[in-house]
N, C-alpha and C positions, 0 to 999 in steps of 0.2 A: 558242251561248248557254249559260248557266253556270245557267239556270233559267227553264223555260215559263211563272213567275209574273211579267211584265212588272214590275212595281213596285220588282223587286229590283233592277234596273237603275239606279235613281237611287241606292241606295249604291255600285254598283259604275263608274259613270261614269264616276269619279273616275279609274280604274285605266289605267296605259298599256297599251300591246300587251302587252308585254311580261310584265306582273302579272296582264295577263288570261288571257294562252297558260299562264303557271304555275299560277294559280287553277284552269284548266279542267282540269288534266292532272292533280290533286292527289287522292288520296281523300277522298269526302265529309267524315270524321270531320277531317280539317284542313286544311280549307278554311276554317272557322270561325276557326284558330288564326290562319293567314294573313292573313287580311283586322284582326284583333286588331293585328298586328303592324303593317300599314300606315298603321292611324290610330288615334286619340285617342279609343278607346273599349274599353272591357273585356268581357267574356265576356259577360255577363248582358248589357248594353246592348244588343250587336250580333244576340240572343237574341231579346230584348223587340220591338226592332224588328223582326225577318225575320218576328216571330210577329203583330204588327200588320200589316206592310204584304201578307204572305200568306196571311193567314186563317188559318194554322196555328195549332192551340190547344199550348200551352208547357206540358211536365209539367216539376215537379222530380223525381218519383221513377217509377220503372218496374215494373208489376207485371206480370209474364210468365209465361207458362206453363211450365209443369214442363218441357216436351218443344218447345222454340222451332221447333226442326227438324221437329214434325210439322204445321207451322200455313205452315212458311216454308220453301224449299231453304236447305241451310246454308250449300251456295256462294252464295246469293244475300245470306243472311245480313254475309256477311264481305266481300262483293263491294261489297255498297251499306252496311253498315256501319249498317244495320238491325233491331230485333228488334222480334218481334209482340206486342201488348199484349192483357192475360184484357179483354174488357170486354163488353160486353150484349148478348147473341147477336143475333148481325143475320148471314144467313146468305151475304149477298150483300157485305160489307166484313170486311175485314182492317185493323184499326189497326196504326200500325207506328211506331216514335220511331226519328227520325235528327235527325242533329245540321246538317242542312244541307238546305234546299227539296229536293225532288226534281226529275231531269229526267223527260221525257217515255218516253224509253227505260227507267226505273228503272219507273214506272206500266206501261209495257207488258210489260216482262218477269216483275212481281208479278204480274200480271194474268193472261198467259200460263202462267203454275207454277201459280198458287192457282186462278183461274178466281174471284176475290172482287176487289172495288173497293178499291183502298190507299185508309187513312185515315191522312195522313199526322200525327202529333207533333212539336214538336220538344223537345229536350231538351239538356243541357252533355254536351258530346265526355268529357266523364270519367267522368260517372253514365252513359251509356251501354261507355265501354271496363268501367268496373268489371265490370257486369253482362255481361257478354258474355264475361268471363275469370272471373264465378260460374258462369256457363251451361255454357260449352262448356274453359276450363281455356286458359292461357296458350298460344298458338299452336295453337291447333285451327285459323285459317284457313290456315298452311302448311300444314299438314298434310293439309286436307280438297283443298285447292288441287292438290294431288300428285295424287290418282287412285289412291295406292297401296297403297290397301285391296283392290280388286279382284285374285281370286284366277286370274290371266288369265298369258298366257304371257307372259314378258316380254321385252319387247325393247330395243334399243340405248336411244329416245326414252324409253322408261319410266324406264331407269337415269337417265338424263339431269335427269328432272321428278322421282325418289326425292332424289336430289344437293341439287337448287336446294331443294326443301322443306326438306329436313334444315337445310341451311344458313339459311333463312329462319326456319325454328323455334329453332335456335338463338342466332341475331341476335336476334330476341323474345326469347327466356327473358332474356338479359343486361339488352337498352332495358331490360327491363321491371321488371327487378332494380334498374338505376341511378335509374331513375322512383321505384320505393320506397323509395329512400335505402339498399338493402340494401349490407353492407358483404363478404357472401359467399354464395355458391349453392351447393349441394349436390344431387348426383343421387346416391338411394340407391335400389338394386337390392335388390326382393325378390321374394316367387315371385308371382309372375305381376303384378306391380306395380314402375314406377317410380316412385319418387315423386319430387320437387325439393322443397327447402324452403328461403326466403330466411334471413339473419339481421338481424335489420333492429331498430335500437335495442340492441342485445342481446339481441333475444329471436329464438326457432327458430320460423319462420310457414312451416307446407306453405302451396303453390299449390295451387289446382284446374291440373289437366292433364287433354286431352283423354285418352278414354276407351280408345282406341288406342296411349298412349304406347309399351305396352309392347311390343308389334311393332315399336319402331322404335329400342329399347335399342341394338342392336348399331349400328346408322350413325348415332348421339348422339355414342355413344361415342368412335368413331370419327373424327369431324368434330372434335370436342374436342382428339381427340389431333393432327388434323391441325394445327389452328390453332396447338396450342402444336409443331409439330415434335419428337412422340413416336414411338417406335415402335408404329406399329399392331396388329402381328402379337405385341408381347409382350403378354400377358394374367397371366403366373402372378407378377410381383413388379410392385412397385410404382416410382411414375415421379414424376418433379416436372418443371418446364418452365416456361413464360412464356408468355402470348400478347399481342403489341400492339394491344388492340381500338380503331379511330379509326372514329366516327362524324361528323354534323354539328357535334353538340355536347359531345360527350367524347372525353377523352385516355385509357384505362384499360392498366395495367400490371396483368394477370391473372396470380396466381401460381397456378398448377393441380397437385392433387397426387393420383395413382392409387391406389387400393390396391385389391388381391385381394378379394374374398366369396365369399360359401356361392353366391349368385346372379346373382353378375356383379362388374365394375370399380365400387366406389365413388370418384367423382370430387367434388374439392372445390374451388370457384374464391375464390379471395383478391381483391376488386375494389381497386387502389389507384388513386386519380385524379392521375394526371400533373402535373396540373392546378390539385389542392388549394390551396387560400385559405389560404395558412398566417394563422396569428393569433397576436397580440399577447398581451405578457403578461397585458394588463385584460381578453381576450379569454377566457384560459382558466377564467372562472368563480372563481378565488380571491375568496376575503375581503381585506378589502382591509388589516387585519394583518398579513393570510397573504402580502401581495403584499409587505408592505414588506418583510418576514422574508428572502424571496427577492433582491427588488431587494440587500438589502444584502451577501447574501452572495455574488453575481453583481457587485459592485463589488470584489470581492476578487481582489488581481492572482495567486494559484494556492490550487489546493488543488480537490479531488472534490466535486461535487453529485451525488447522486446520485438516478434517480427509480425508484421499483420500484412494484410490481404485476402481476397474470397478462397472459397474452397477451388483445388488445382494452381493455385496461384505460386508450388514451390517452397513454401514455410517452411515445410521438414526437413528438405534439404539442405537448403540454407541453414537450419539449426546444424543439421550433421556438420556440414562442414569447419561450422562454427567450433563445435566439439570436436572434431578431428585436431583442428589445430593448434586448441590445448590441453590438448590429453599428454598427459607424463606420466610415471612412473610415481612421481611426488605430489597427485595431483586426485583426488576421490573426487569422482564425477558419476553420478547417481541420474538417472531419468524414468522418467513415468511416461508412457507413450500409451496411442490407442490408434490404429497398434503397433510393432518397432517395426518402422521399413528398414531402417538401416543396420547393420548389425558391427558395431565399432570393438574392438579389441580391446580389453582394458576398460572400460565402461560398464558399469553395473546396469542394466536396462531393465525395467520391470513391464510389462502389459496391463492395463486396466482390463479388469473383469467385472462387469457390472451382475452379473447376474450372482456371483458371489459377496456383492455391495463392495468391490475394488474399484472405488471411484477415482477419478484425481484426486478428491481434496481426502479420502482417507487416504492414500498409496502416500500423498505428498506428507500427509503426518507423519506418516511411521518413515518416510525416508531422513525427516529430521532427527530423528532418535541413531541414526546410521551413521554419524558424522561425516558427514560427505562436505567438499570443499565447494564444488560446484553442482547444482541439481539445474537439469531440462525439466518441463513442465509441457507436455505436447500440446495445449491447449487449455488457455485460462476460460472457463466455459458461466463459471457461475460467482457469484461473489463469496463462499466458503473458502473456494480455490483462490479466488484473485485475494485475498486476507491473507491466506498462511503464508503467499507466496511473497507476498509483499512484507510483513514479518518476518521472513526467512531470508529477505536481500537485508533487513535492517538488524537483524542482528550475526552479519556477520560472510552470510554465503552470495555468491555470486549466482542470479538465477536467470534461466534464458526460458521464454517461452512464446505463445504465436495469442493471436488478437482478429476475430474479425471484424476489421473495421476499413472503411475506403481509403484513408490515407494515413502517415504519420501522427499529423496532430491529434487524429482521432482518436488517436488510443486511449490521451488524456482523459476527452470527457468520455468514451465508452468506462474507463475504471469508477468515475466518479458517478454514472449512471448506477451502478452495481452498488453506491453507494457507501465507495469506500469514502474515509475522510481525505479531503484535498491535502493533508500536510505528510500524511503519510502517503500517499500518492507525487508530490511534489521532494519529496525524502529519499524514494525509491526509485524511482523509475535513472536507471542511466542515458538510455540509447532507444529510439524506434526507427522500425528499419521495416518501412512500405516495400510493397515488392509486388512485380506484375512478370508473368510470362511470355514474351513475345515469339512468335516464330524466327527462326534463322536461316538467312539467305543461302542457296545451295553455290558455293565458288563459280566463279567463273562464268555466269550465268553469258548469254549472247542474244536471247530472245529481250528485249528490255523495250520499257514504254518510257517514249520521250516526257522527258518535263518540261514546262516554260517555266520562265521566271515569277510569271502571275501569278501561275500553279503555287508554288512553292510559296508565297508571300502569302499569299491565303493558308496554307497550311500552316506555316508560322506563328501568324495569326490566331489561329486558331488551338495552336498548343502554348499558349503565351509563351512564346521566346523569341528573343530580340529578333525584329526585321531584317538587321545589318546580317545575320547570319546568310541570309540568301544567296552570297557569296560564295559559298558551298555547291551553290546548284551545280556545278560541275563533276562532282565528286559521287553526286547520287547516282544508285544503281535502283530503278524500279523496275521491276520484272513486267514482258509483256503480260495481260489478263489469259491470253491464249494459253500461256503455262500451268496458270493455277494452282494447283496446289505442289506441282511437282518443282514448283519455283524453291520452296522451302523445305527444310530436314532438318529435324528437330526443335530444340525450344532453348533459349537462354534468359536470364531474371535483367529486366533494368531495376533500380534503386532509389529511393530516397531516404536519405539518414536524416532524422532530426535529433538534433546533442543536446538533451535537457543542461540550462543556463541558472546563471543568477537573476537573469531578468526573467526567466519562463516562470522563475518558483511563484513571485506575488501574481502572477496570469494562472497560475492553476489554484494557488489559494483563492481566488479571489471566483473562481467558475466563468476564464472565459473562455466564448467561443472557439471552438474548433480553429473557426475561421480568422479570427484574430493570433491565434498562437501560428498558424500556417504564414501568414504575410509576416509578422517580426520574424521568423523563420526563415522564409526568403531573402529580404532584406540583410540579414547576415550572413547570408553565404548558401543556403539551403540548397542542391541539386534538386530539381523537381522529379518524379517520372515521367513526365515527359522530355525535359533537357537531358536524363541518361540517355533517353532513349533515341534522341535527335545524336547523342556525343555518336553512340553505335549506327546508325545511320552514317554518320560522317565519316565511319571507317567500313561499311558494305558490308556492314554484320547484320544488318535487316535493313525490311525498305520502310517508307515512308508511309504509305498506307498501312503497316502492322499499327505502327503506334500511333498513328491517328485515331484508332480505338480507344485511347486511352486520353483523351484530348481533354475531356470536362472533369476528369476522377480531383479530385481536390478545390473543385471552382467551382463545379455547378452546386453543391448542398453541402461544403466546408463548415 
């Protein structure tokens, strides 16, 4: 039986042998998801009802005590996927929110630890995991599951049950990373503290970590390195690697990179999804100007696009989507990536292997010999690669590739730093296309912080764009600070295209400024990123302190 409250039976009827043997064998916390999965009802429904047909009273939110583990065993805690609620001293009950009826055995063993009557809650599998990783910190139940706090002798079975936790805690950190959308995890070592911290939107969020992590620094360590097939025993320089993490429901390509401290290995994981949804060019958040500007210069049978920005800044997807949109059947499109996040149909993709000496600029050779119509280039890094590539737009193919550089005009003089000649730089180049990631506003927000007029004028100001704009003030939606981060979900690209001219060619023959090619730029029409990012602003697709981040990118050292 799958629960001593009979009633529950009439939803679960339904289920064959077989969905009944997996339901039973499942951890409480998803068991819920499961049964969501099998039929035509959603989280809250299946909720509403367990809480009707079993007397269970349904909390949305959880108020818990400081110290959960002194009210409740923590292995019991993590075993039945339970926490205990503050509520009106009754000395003879224990309230407790789980996300799924209790069995008989769950009542007996509360029972048995506390010597008090479970009072059972229920609550959503997620308002409970949250609370449970504020409580006790992202993998507290491997880790308590181990036994291997005890300062006991140790034998063969103990190393055995150190192993599987390790491993179990580190499969957590990751799920739990990919659950947050986070796009890298980080274990930094300090004295007497390890901390992890996701990056999630672009922003650096520590976890809570049980209180224990740091006893368990060196076999983290360790396990990490295993995974990516490092050397374990080196400690004193630094390492990079790969791991292929495959769960039920992701593909992840872990780029993991070591380095030395004062207190230990600081380890950094790169998460790439295998997997990833590439997207379309309407997809990538352009104005829709900005889209035609591109469409037109991607109908162009050769010559450089070029996309720049820091690293996280979106490049690669903007190239996909770029390549998504003109991919045909009649159309040989070749790229060289390090490494292919995106896996496009129809597209010949190769990886760089440096350790085989498969750099860009040899991969980029020999893909000339492939007669390809259009080649990507994931990153012009060196002047070898920035040569052929620029060669390979002038006689004849269309090349797209990324640049770091702070803005559009920059790209000019970074290629003539590299020390290409300015005519064949001024020959090649079509299209640079800056690009910055901002967060995006979560709909409908109602928590929001007022603006004045002043506010805004200053801010204006401050991103050079026209003062009259302030007229707008009405329109902005700034999230209160009290929200924080829960204000925003996910991340979209603003824009600036600069269109190599007849006027820009004697400005790059001649070596000038960054800064000088950026203002004739302007002056004829140029979006800045800042102005896209004021247009999305105007339409409550971010707020107004996102892209005030980006306020001096092109002015202060143009």
């Amino acid at each position: 039986m799958v629960s001593h409250f009979p009633d529950i039976e009439l939803l679960l009827e339904q289920l064959t042998p077989e969905d009944r043997s997996e339901l039973e064998g499942l951890p409480p916390v998803e068991r819920l998801k499961f049964v969501v999965k099998l039929f035509d009802y959603s989280e809250d429904e299946i909720l509403n009802y367990l809480s009707v047909i079993s007397g269970m009273e349904r909390v949305l939110e959880l108020n818990i005590p400081e110290k959960p583990s002194d009210y409740l065993p923590l292995k019991l805690i993590h075993e039945y996927m339970c926490v205990p609620l503050i509520a009106d001293k009754n000395d003879g009950e224990l309230q407790l929110a789980v996300t799924w009826p209790p069995t008989q055995e769950m009542e007996r063993w509360v029972y048995a630890a506390t010597g008090k009557h479970p009072v059972w809650r229920l609550v959503h599998p997620d308002v409970l995991q949250t609370t449970l990783i504020q409580a006790f910190g992202v993998g507290a139940a491997s880790l308590d599951d181990s036994d291997i706090e005890q300062e006991v002798e140790a034998k063969p079975e103990d190393e055995e049950d150190e192993n599987a936790a390790i491993i179990r805690f580190v499969n957590e950190v990751i799920a739990n990373a990919i659950e947050d959308r986070a796009t890298d995890i980080h274990f930094e070592p300090h004295e007497n503290l390890l901390r992890i911290r996701y990056r999630i939107d672009g922003q650096l969020v520590p976890i809570r970590v049980p209180d224990s992590l740091e006893h368990f620094e060196d076999a983290i360590t360790s396990r990490l390195k295993i995974m990516a097939r490092l050397n374990i025993s080196e400690k004193r320089r630094p390492q990079d690697g790969r791991i292929n993490y495959v769960d039920d429901k992701t593909n992840l390509d872990i780029r993991i990179s070591t380095l030395p401290t004062l207190y230990g290995e600081s380890i950094s994981l790169r998460l790439l999804n295998q997997k990833s949804q590439r997207i379309t060019l309407e997809q990538t958040g352009m104005l829709a100007d900005d889209q035609q500007k591109v469409r037109a210069a991607l109908k162009r049978p050769h010559g450089i696009i070029l996309v720049t920005g820091p690293t996280g800044s979106g490049k690669s997807t903007s190239l996909s989507g770029f390549i998504s949109h003109i991919n045909s059947p009649d159309c040989r499109i070749m790229t060289v990536e390090d490494p292919v996040e995106y896996e496009i149909p129809g597209v010949n993709q190769t990886p760089i292997k440096p350790e085989i000496g498969l750099n860009f600029a040899t991969a980029l050779r020999h893909i000339l010999r492939q007669d390809p119509d259009v080649i990507m280039v994931g990153e012009i890094r060196d002047r070898e690669t920035a040569d052929i590539s620029i060669r390979a737009a002038l006689t004849g193919h269309l090349v797209l590739s990324t640049l770091h550089t702070n803005d559009s005009a920059g790209a000019f003089t970074r290629l003539l730093d590299m020390e290409i000649e300015p005519f064949l730089v001024a020959s090649s180049v079509e299209m640079i296309i800056a690009q910055r990631l901002i967060r995006s506003l979560v709909p409908n927000l109602t928590a929001l912080k007022p603006i004045t007029e002043k506010f805004l004028m200053g801010c204006l100001l401050s991103l050079h764009i026209d003062p009259a704009e302030v007229k707008h003030l009405d329109s902005i939606i700034e999230p209160s600070p009290l929200l924080g981060s829960t204000a925003y979900k996910g991340r979209q690209a603003i824009f600036e295209i600069l269109r190599n001219d007849d006027a820009l060619h004697p400005m790059i023959l001649a070596r000038a400024s960054a800064r000088t090619m950026r203002e004739y730029a302007i002056k004829n029409g140029m979006r800045t990123l800042q102005e896209c990012g004021w247009e999305l602003v105007k339409q409550q697709r971010t707020s107004l302190s996102e892209i005030l981040h980006f306020a001096d990118v092109g002015y202060e050292d143009a």
